[in-house]
DRENDRENPA-258965 format. One record per residue: residue in one letter; residue number from 1; x negated, y, z negated of N, C-alpha, C, O in turn. Coordinates in pm, whole numbers. Layout:
N
+------+-----+--------+--------+--------+--------+--------+--------+--------+--------+--------+--------+--------+--------+
| code | pos |    n_x |    n_y |    n_z |   ca_x |   ca_y |   ca_z |    c_x |    c_y |    c_z |    o_x |    o_y |    o_z |
+------+-----+--------+--------+--------+--------+--------+--------+--------+--------+--------+--------+--------+--------+
|    a | NUM |      X |      Y |      Z |      X |      Y |      Z |      X |      Y |      Z |      X |      Y |      Z |
...
+------+-----+--------+--------+--------+--------+--------+--------+--------+--------+--------+--------+--------+--------+
//
This chain:
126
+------+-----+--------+--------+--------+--------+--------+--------+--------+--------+--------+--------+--------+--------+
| code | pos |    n_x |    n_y |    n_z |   ca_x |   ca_y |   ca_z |    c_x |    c_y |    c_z |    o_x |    o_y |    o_z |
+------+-----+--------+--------+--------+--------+--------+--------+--------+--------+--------+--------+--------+--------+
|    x |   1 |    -83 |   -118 |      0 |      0 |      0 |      0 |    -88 |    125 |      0 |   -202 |    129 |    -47 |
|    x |   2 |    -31 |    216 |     51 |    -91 |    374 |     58 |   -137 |    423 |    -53 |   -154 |    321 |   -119 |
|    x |   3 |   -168 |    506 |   -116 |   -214 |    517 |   -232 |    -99 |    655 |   -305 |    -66 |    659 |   -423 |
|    x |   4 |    -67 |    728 |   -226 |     57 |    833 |   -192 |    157 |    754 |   -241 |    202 |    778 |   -353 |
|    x |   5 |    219 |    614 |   -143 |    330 |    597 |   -181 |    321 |    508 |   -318 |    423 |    505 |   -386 |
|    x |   6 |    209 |    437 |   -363 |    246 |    405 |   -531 |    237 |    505 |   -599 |    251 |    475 |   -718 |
|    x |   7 |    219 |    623 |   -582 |    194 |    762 |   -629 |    382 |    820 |   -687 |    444 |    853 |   -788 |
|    x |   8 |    394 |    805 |   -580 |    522 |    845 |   -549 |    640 |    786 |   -637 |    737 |    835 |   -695 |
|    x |   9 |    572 |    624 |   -615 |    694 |    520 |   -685 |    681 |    521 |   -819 |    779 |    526 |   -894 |
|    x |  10 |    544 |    516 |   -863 |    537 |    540 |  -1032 |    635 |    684 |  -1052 |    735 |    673 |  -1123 |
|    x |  11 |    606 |    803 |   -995 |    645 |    893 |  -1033 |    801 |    914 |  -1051 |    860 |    979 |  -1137 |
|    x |  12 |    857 |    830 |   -929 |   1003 |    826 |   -949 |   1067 |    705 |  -1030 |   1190 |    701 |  -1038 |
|    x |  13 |    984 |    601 |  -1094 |    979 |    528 |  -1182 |   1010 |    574 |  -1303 |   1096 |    529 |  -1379 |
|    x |  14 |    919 |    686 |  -1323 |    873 |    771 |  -1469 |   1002 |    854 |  -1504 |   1047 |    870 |  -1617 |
|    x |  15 |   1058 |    910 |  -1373 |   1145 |   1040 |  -1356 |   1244 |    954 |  -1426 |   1285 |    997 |  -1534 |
|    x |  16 |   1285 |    852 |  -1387 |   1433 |    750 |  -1384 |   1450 |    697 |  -1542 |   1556 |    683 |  -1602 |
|    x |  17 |   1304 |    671 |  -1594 |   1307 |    602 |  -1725 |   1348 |    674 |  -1798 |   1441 |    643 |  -1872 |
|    x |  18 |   1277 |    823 |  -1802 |   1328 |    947 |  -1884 |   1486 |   1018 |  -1833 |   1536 |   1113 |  -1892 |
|    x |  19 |   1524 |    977 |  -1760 |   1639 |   1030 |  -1695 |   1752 |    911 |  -1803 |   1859 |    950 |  -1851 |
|    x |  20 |   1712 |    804 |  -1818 |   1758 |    708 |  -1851 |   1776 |    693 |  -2028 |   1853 |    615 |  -2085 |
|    x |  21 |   1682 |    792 |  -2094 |   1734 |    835 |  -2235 |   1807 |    887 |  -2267 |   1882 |    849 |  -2357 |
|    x |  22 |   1820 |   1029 |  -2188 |   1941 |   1104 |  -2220 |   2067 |   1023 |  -2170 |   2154 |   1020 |  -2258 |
|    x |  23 |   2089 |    981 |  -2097 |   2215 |    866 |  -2005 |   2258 |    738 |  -2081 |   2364 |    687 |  -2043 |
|    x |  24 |   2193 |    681 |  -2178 |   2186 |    587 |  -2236 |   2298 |    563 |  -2334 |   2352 |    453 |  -2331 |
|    x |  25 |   2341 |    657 |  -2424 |   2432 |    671 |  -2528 |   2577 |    687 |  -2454 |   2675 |    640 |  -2511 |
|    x |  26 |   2589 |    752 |  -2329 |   2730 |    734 |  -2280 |   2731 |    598 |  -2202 |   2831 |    528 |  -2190 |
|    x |  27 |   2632 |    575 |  -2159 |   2620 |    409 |  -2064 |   2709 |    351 |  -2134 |   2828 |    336 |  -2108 |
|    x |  28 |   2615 |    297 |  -2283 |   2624 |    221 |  -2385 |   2789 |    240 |  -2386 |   2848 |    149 |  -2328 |
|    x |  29 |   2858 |    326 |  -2433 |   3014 |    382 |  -2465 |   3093 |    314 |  -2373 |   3191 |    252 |  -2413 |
|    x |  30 |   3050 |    319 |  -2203 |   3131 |    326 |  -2083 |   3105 |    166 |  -2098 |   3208 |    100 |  -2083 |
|    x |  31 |   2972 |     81 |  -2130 |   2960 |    -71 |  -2105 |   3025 |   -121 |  -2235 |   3021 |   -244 |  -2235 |
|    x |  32 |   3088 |    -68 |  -2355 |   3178 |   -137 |  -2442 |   3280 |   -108 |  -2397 |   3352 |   -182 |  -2464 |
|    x |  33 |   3369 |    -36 |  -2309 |   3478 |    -28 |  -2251 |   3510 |    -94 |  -2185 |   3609 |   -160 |  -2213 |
|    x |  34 |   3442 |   -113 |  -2058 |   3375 |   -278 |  -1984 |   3423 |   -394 |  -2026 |   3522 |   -463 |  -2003 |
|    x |  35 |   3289 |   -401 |  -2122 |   3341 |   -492 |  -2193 |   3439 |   -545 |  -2232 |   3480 |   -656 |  -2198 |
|    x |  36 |   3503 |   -445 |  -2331 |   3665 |   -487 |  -2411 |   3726 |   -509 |  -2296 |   3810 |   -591 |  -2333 |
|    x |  37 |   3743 |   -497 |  -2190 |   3864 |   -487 |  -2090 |   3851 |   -620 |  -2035 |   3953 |   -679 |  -2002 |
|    x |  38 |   3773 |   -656 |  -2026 |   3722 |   -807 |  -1988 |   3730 |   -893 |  -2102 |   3799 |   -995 |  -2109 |
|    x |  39 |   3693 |   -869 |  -2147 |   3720 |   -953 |  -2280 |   3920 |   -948 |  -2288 |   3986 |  -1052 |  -2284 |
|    x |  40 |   3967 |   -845 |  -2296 |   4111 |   -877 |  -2319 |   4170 |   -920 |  -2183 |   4293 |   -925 |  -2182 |
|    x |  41 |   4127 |   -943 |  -2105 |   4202 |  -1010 |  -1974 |   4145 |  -1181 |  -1991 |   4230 |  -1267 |  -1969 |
|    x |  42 |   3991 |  -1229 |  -2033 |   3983 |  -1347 |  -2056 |   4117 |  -1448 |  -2093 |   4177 |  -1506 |  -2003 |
|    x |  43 |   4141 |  -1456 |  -2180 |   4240 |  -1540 |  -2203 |   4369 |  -1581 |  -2060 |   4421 |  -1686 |  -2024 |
|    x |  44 |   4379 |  -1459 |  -2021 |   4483 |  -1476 |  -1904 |   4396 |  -1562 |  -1765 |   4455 |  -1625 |  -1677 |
|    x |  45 |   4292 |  -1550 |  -1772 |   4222 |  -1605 |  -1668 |   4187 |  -1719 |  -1707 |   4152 |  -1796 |  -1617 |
|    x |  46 |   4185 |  -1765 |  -1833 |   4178 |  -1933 |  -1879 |   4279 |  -1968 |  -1886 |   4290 |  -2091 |  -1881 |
|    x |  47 |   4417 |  -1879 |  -1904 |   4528 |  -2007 |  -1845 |   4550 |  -2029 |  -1732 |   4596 |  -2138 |  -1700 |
|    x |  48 |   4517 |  -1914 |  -1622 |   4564 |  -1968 |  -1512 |   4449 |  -2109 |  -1448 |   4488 |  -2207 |  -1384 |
|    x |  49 |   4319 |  -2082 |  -1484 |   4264 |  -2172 |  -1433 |   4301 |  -2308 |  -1560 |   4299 |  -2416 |  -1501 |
|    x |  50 |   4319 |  -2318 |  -1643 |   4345 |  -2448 |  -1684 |   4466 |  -2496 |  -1611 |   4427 |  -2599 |  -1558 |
|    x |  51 |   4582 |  -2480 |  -1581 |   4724 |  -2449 |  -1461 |   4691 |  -2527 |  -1408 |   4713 |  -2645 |  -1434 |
|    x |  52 |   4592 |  -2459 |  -1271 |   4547 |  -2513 |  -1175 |   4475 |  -2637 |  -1164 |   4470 |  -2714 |  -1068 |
|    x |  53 |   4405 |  -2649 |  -1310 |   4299 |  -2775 |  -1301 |   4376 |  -2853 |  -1337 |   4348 |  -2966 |  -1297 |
|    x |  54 |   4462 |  -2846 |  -1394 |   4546 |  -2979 |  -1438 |   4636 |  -3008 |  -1325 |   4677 |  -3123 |  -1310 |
|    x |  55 |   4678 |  -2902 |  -1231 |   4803 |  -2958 |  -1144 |   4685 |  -3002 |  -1039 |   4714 |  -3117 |  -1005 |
|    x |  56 |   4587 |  -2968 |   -984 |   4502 |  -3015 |   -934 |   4435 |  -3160 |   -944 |   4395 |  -3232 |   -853 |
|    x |  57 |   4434 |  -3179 |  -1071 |   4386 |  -3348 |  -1117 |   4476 |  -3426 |  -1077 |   4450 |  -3532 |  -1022 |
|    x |  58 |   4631 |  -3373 |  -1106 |   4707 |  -3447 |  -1125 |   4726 |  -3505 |   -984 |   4736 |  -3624 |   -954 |
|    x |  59 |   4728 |  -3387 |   -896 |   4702 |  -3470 |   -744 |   4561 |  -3558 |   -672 |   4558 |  -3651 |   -591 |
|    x |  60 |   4447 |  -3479 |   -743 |   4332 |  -3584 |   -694 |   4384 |  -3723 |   -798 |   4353 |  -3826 |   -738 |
|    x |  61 |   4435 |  -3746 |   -898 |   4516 |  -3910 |   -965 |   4589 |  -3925 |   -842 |   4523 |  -4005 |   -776 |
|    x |  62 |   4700 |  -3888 |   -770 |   4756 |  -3947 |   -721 |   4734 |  -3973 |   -598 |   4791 |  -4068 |   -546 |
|    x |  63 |   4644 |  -3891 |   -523 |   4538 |  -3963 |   -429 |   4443 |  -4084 |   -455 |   4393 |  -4173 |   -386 |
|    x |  64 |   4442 |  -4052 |   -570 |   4270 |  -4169 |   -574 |   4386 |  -4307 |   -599 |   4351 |  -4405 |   -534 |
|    x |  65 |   4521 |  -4328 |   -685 |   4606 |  -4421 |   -662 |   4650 |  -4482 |   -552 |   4657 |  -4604 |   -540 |
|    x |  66 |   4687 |  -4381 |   -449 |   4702 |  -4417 |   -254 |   4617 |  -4460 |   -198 |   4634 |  -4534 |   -101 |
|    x |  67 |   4440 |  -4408 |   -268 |   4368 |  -4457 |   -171 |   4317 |  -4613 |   -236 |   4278 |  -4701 |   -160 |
|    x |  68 |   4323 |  -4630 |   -372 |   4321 |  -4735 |   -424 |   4378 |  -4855 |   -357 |   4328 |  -4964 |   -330 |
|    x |  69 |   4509 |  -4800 |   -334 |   4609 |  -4924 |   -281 |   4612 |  -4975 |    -70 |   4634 |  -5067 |      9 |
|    x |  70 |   4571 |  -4829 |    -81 |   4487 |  -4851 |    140 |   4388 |  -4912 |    108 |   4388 |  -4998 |    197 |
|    x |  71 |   4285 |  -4937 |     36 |   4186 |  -5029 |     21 |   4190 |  -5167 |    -10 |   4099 |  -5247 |     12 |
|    x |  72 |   4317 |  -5194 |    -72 |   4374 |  -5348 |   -102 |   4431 |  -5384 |     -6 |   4448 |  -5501 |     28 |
|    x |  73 |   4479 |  -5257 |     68 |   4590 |  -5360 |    204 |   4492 |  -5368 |    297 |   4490 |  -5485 |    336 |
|    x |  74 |   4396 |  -5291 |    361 |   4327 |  -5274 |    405 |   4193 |  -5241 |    366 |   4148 |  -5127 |    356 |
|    x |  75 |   4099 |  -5408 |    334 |   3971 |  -5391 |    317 |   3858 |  -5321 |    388 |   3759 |  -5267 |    338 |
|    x |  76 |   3898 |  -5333 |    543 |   3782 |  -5251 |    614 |   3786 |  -5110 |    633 |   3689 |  -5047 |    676 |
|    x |  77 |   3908 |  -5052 |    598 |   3914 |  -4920 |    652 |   3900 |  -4827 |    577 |   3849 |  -4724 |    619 |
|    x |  78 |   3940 |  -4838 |    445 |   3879 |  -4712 |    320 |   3797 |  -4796 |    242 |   3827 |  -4906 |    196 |
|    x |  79 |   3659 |  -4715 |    230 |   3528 |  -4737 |    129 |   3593 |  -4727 |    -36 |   3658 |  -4631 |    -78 |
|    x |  80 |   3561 |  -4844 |   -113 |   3617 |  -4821 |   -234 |   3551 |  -4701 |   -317 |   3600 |  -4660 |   -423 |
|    x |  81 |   3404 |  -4637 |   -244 |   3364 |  -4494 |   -312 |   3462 |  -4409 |   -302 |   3465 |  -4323 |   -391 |
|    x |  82 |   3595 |  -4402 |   -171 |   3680 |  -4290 |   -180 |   3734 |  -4289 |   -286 |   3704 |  -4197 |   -361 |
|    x |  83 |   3825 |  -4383 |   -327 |   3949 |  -4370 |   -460 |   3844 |  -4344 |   -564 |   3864 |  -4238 |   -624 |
|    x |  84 |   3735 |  -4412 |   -602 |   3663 |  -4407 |   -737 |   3615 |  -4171 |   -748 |   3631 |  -4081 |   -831 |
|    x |  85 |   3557 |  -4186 |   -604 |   3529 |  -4094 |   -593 |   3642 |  -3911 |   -641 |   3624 |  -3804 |   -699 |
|    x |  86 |   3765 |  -3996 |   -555 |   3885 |  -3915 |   -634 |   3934 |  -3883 |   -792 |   3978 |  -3788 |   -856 |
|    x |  87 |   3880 |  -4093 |   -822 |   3973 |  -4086 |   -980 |   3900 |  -3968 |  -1043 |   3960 |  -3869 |  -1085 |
|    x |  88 |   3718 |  -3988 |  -1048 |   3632 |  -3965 |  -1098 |   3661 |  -3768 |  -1097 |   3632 |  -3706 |  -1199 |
|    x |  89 |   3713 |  -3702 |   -987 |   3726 |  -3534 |   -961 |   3845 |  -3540 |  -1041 |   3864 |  -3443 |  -1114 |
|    x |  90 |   3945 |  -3649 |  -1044 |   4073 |  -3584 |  -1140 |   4039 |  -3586 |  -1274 |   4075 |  -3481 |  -1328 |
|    x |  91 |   3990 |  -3655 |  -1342 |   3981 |  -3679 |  -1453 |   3910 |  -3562 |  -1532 |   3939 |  -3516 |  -1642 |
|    x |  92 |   3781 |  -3517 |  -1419 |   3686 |  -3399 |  -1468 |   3806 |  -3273 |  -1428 |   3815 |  -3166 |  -1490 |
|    x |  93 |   3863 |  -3300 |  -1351 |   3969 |  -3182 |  -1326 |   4039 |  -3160 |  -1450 |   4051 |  -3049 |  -1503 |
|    x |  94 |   4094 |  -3288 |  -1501 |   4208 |  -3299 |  -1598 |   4181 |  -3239 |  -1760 |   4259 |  -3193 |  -1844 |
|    x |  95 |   4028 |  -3264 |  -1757 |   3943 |  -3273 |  -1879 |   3874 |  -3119 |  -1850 |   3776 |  -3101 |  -1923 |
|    x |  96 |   3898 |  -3028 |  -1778 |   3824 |  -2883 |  -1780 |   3841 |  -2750 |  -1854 |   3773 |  -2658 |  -1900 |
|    x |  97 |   4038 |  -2811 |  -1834 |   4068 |  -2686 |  -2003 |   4023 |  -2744 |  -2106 |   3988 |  -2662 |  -2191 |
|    x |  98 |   4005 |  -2869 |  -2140 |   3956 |  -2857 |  -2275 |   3779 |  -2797 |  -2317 |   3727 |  -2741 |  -2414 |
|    x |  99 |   3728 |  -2852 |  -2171 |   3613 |  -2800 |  -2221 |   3582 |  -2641 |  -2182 |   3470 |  -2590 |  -2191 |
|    x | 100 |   3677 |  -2586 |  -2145 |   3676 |  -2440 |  -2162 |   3691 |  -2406 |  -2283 |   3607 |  -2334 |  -2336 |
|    x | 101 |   3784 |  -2444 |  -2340 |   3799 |  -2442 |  -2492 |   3668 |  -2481 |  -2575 |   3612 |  -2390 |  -2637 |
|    x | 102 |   3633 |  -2565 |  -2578 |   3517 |  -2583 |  -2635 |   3422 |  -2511 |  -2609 |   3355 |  -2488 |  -2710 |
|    x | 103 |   3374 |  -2452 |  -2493 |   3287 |  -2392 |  -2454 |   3284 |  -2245 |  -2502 |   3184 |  -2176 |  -2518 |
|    x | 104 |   3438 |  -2203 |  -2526 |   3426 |  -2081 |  -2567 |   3422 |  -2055 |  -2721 |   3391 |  -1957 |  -2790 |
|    x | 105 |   3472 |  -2196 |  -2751 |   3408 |  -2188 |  -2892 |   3266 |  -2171 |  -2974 |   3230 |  -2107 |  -3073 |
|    x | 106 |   3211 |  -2252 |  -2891 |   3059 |  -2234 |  -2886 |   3002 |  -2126 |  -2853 |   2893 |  -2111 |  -2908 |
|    x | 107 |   3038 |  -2036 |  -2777 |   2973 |  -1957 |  -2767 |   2976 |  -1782 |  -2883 |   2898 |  -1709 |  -2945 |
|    x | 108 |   3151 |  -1797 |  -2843 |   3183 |  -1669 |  -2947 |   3211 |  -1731 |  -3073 |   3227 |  -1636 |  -3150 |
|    x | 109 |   3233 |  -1875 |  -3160 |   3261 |  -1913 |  -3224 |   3376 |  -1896 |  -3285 |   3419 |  -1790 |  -3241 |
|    x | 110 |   3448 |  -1937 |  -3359 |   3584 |  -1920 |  -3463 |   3588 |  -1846 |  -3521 |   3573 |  -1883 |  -3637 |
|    x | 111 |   3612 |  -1676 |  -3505 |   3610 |  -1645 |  -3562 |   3532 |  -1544 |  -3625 |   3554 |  -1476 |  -3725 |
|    x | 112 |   3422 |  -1551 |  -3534 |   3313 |  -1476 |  -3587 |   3317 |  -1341 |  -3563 |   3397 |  -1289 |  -3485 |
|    x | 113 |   3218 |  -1271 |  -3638 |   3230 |  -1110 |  -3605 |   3165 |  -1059 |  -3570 |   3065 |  -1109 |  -3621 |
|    x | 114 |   3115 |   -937 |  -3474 |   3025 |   -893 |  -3421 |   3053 |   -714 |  -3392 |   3162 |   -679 |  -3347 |
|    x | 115 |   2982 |   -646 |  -3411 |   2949 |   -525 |  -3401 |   2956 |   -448 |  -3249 |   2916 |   -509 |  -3150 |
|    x | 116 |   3012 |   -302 |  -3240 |   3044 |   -308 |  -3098 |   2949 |   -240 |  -3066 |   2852 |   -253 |  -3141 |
|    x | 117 |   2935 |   -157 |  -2965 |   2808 |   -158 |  -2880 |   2763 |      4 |  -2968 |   2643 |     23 |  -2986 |
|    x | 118 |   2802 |     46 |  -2987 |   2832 |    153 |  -3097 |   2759 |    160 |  -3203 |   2683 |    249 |  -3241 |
|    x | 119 |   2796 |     28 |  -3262 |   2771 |     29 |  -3405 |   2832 |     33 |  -3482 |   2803 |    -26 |  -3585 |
|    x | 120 |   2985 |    129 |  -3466 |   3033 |    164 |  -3560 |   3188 |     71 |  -3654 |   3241 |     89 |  -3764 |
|    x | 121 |   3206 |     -3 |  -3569 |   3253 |   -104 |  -3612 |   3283 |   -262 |  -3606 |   3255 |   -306 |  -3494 |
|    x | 122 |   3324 |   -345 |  -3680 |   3335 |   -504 |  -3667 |   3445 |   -572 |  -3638 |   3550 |   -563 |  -3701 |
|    x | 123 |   3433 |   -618 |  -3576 |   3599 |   -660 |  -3510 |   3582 |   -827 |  -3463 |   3472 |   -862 |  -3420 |
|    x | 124 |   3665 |   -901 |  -3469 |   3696 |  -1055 |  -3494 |   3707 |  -1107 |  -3306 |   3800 |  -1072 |  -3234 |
|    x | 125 |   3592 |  -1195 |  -3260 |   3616 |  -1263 |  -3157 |   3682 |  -1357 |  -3188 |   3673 |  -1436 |  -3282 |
|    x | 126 |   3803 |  -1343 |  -3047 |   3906 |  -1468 |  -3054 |   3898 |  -1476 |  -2880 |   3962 |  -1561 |  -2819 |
+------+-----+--------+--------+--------+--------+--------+--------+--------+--------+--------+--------+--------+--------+
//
């Protein structure tokens, strides 16, 4: 590189970092707003996808049952990897709200409390 343009880039590097102190305290304000807003729509977006994963399983089950039974009437024409392959997507389908649930337990825990971006107060993840 030129010696000008790392010249240049540190300098508008430098400009941005310090530009970035004073900017910092409303960021912070505008990214807990963010935040909360996402956070209070979560729940609505884990029911609809649990909905889906379950009415979804429920049809990869009743495929992987059809293709179960084309494989008994007909040995040469469906691979018994298809149906296994089906049961195997419904079941993880069927089994995904729960481990959403779990997962979000683990992460924000039961209950626990945490401080907002602020500081200034504590408020209960659910």
């Amino acid at each position: 590189m030129n010696k000008n343009v790392k010249k240049v880039a540190l300098a508008t590097l430098a400009v941005g970092a310090g530009a970035l102190l004073f900017v910092e305290p409303a960021l912070a304000q505008g990214l807990n707003t963010v935040t909360n807003n996402v956070k209070s729509q979560l729940p609505g977006v884990n029911d609809v996808i649990s909905g889906v994963a379950y009415i979804a399983g429920i049809g990869f089950g009743v495929k992987a049952a059809l293709s179960f039974k084309e494989h008994n009437e007909s040995k040469g024409n469906v691979p018994i990897s298809k149906p296994i392959t089906l049961a195997v997507v419904a079941a993880l389908l069927i089994a995904l709200p729960q481990f959403l649930t779990t997962s979000k337990e683990s992460v924000f825990g039961g209950g626990a409390t945490s401080n907002t971006l602020d500081g200034s107060s504590t408020r209960t993840i659910r």
